[in-house]
N, C-alpha and C positions, 0 to 999 in steps of 0.2 A: 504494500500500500504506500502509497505517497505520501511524502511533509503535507503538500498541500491538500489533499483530502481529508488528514487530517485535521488540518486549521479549517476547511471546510468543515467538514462533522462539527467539528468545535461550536463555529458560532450555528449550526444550523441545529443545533438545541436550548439557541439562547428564544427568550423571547424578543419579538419585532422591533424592540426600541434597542434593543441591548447588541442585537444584530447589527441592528444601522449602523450604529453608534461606533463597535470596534470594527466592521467592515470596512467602514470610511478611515477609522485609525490605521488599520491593513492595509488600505489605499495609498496614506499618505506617504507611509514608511515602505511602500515599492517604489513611490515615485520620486521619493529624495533619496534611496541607497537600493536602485535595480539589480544589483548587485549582491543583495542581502540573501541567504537562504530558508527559507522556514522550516520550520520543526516543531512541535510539539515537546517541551521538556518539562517535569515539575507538573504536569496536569494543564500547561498553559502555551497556547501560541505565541513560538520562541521566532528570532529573525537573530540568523547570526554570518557575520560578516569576518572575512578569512579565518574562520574554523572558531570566534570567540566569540560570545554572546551580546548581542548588539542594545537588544531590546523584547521585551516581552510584553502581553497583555492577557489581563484576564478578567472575567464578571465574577464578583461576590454576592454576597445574599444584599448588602445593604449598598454597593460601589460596584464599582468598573475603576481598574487599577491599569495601569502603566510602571512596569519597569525599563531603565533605562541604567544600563550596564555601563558607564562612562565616569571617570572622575571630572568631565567637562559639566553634571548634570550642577553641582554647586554653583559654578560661575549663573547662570540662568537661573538661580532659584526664585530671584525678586519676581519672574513671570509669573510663579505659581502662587501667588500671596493670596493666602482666601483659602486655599486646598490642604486638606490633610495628607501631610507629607512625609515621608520617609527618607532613608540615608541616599536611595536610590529608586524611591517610589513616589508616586502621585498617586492619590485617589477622587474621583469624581465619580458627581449621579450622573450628569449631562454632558453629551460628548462638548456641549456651547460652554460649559463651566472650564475646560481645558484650550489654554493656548494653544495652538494649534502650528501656527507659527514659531513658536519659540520651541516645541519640541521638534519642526523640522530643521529646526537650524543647530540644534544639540546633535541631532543625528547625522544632516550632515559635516557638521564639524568632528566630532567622530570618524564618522568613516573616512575622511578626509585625514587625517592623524592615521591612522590604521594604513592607507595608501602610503601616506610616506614613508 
């Protein structure tokens, strides 16, 4: 079976907002690091870029979380002011409650350090 049917299965057991929601997040991070690989690791749709883990996302019961595998994710934390945050996590109800912009530019600043 494929990474990607697996990130498929994934969110096609989410309900329709929660679908949208990390779809569109799945959208964003092909189209700032094409490059990226998916997988499934930890129970959660993984993107990992030459062989080391880029970024991940997952639904919970109460959020929808975003991990972000980069020591760049500090420098941009003032984006996320308002969200409950972690060492290398964000959490949101609404995919409109998360920067969207600032987490494409974490990524590709990332993968951008990883090329060089």
């Amino acid at each position: 079976m494929s990474a990607e049917t697996d990130v498929d299965r994934y969110l096609s057991c989410l309900d329709a907002e929660r679908r949208a929601a990390l779809s569109a997040l799945r959208a964003l991070i092909r189209r700032v690091v094409p490059a990226a690989v998916e997988c499934v690791r930890y129970r959660m749709p993984t993107c990992e870029f030459k062989g080391s883990p880029l970024c991940a996302f997952a639904a919970r019961k109460q959020y929808m979380s975003l991990y972000i595998h980069t020591r760049l994710f500090p420098k941009y934390k003032e984006h996320f002011k308002g969200l409950s945050m972690g060492k290398e996590c964000v959490r949101f109800r609404r995919l409109e409650e998360l920067p969207l912009e600032a987490v494409g530019q974490i990524l590709d600043e990332a993968a951008y350090v990883e090329r060089a």
